[in-house]
C-alpha positions in Angstrom: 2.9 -28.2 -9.9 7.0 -28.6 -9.5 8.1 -29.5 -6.2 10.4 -26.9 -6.4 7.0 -24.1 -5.9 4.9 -26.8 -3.3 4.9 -26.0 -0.2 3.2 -27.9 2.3 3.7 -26.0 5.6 1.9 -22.6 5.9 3.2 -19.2 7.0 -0.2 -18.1 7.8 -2.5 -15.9 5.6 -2.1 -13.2 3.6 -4.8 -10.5 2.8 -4.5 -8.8 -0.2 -6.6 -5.6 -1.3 -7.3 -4.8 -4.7 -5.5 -8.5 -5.7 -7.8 -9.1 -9.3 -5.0 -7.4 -11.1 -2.0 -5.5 -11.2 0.6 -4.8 -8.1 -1.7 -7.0 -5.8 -2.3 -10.2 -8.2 1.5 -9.9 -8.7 1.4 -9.7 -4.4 -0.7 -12.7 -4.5 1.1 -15.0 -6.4 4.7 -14.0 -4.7 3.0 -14.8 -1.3 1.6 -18.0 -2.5 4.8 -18.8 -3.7 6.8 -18.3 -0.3 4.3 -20.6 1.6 1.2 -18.3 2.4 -2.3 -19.2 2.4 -4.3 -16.3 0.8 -7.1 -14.2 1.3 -8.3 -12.3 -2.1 -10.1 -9.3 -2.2 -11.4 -6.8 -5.2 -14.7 -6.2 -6.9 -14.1 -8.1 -10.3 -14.9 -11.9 -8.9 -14.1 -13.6 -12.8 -10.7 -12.5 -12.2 -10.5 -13.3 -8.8 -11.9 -16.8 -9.2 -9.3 -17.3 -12.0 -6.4 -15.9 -10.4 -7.4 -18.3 -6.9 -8.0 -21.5 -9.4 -4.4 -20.8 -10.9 -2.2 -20.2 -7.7 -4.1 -23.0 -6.1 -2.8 -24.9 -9.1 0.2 -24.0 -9.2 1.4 -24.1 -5.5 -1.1 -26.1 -3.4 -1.8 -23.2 -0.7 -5.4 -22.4 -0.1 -7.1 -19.4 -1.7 -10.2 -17.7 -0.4 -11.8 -14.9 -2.2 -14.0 -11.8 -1.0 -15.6 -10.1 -3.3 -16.1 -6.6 -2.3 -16.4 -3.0 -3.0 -13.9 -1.1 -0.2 -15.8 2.0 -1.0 -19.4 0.5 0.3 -19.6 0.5 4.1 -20.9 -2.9 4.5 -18.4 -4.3 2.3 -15.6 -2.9 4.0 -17.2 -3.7 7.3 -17.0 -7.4 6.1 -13.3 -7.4 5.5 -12.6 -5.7 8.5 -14.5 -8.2 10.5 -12.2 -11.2 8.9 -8.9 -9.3 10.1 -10.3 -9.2 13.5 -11.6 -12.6 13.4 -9.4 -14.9 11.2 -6.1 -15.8 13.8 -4.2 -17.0 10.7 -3.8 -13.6 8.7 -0.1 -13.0 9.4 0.1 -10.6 6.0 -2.4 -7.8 5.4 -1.5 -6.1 2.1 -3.0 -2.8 1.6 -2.7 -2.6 -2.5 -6.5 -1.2 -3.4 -6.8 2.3 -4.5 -7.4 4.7 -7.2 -5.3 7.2 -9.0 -6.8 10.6 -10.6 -5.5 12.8 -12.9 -6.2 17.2 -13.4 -6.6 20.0 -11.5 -9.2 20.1 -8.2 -11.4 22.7 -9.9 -12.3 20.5 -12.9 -12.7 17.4 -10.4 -16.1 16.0 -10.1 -17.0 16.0 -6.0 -18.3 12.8 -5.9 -15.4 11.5 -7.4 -12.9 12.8 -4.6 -15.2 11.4 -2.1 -15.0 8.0 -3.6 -11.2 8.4 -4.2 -10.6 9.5 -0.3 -12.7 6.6 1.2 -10.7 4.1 -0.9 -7.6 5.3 -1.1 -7.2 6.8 2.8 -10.2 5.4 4.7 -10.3 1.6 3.6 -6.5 1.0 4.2 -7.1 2.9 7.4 -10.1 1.2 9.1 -8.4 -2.3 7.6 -4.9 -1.4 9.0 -6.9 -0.9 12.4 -8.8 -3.9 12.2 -5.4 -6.4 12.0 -3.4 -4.8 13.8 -4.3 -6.1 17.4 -4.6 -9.7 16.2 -1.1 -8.7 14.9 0.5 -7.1 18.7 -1.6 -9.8 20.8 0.0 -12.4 18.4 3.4 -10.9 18.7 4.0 -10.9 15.1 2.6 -9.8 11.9 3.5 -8.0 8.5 1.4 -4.7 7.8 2.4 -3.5 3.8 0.8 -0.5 2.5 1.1 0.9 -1.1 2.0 4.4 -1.4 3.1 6.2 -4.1 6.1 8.1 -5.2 3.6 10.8 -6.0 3.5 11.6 -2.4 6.7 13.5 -2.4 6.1 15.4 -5.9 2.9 16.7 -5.4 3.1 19.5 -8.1 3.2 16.6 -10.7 0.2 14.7 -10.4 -3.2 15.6 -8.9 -3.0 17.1 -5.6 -5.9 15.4 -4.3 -4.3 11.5 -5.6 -0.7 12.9 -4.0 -2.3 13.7 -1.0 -3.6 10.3 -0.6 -0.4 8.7 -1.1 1.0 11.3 1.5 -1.8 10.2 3.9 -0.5 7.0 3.7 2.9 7.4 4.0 2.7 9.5 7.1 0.2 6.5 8.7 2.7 3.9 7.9 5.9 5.7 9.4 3.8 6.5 12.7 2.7 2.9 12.7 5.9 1.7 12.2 7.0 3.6 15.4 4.1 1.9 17.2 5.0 -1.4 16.5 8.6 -2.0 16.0 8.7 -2.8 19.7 5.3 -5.1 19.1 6.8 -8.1 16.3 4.9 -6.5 13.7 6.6 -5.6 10.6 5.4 -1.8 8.7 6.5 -1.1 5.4 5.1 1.8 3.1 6.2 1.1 -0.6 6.4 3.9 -2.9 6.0 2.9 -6.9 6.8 5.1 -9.6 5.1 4.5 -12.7 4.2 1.0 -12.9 2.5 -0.9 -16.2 -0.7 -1.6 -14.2 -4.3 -0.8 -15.1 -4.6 2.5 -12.6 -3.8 4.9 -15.5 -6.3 4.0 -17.3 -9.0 3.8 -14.7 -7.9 7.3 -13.5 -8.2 8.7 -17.2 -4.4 8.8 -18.1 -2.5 7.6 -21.1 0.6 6.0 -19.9 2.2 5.8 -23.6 2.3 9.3 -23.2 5.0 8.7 -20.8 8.8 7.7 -21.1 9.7 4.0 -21.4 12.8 5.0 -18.8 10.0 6.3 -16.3 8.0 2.7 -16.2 8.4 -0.4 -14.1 7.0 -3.3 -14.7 4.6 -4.9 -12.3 6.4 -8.0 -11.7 9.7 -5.8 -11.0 8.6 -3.6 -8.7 6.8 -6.0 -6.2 10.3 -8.2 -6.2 11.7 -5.5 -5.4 9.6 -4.2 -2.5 9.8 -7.8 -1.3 13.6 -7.9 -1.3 13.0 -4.4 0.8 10.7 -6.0 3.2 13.4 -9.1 3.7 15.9 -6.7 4.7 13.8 -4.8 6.8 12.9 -1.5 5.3 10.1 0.9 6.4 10.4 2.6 4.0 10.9 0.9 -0.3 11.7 3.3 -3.2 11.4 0.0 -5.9 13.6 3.0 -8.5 15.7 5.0 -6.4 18.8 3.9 -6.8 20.6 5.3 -3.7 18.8 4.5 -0.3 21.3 7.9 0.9 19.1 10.1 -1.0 15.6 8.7 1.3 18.1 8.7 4.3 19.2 12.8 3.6 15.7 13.7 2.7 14.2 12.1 6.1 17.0 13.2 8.1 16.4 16.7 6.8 12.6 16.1 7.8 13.7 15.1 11.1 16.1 18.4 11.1 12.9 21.0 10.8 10.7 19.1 14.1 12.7 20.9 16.8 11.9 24.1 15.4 8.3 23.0 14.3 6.5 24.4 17.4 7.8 27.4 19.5 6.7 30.2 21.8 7.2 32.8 19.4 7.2 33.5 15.9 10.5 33.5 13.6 11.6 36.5 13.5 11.0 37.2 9.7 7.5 37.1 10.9 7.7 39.9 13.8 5.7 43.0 13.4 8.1 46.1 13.9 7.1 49.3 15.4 6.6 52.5 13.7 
């Protein structure tokens, strides 16, 4: 272990969902690496043990692993019951989910119920479990992951879009709660990343374009040099921050008019 990666003094704890593999091992280890103790939790616990034995390793902070199912009640009850409890968690990473590919009317039931508790409830019911350790604390940093798919919802599967929507709307109604509090909200919205989700959610990713795919390691520095400079909102790809800015201030354009007294008058019913 360099001196250069030790770091003896602590920023507090980070809890990381879904942190075996992927965007929230790749989480883990940046987090280790800027001075945060970590808390690890996924279902796989040989990877979780191995990925805790080598950041330990390598940077000396202390890593404590859960090994969970979000989509079993107990389970989840578990984790939340650390956020509430645990007064050094100053990071809650919400990474776990799933992704689905196809139409609704070929989608197995069962399989949209699972997808909806993990990918809407669990981040939810976590989120809500942190968050007052966070405000009584006076500081805190709540990350979601969120997905690009939420804006595009005619591309993917309208049931994994609107997951990703869900949480995108939580997170910029959270951030509005908290600004005020200390605590740091930021939603970050991936495009294709090289991560095991496509395969788990029955896609082919070689089908896609090289130019369309991040690479895992990319796209969390990047949504970490967003959260350094304070962004609520990270696009890892878009290349022009303007582009969000116009399409949220065209968002925020339609509210006024969102609500009236009486219909628009393209929908008024004329006399005879």
């Amino acid at each position: 272990m360099s001196e250069e990666i030790m770091n003896t003094s602590s920023k507090g704890t980070a809890l990381i969902t879904g942190a075996s593999s992927g965007i929230g091992a790749t989480y883990a280890d940046r987090f280790a690496r800027r001075g945060y103790d970590l808390i690890l939790v996924a279902r796989n616990r040989e990877r979780l043990d191995a990925l805790a034995a080598r950041l330990s390793d390598d940077t000396g902070r202390s890593v404590e692993v859960i090994v969970t199912d979000l989509n079993n009640k107990a389970d989840l009850g578990r984790v939340e019951h650390v956020l509430r409890t645990d007064a050094t968690i100053t990071v809650l990473v919400n990474n776990a989910g799933v992704g689905m590919i196809g139409d609704l009317a070929g989608t197995d039931p069962e399989r949209i119920e699972s997808m909806i508790r993990l990918n809407v409830l669990a981040p939810s019911l976590l989120a809500l479990a942190a968050i007052p350790g966070f405000v009584a604390r006076g500081s805190g940093t709540l990350i979601t992951i969120s997905s690009v798919s939420a804006l595009v919802p005619g591309r993917v599967s309208g049931i994994y879009s609107g997951t990703k929507a869900y949480l995108l709307n939580l997170s910029l109604r959270l951030w509005q709660e908290l600004a005020s509090k200390g605590v740091r909200v930021q939603v970050v919205m991936p495009g294709a990343t090289r991560t095991e989700i496509w395969e788990r959610g029955g896609a082919d990713i070689t089908t896609l374009p090289a130019s369309m795919l991040m690479d895992v390691d990319e796209m969390v520095d990047a949504a970490l040099v967003g959260l350094d400079i304070g962004e609520s909102v990270t696009i890892p790809s878009l290349p022009d921050i303007a582009d969000w800015e116009a399409y949220e201030a065209a968002r925020q354009k339609l509210i006024p008019n969102l609500s009236l007294s009486s219909p628009a008058a393209r929908y008024r019913v004329t006399g005879a």
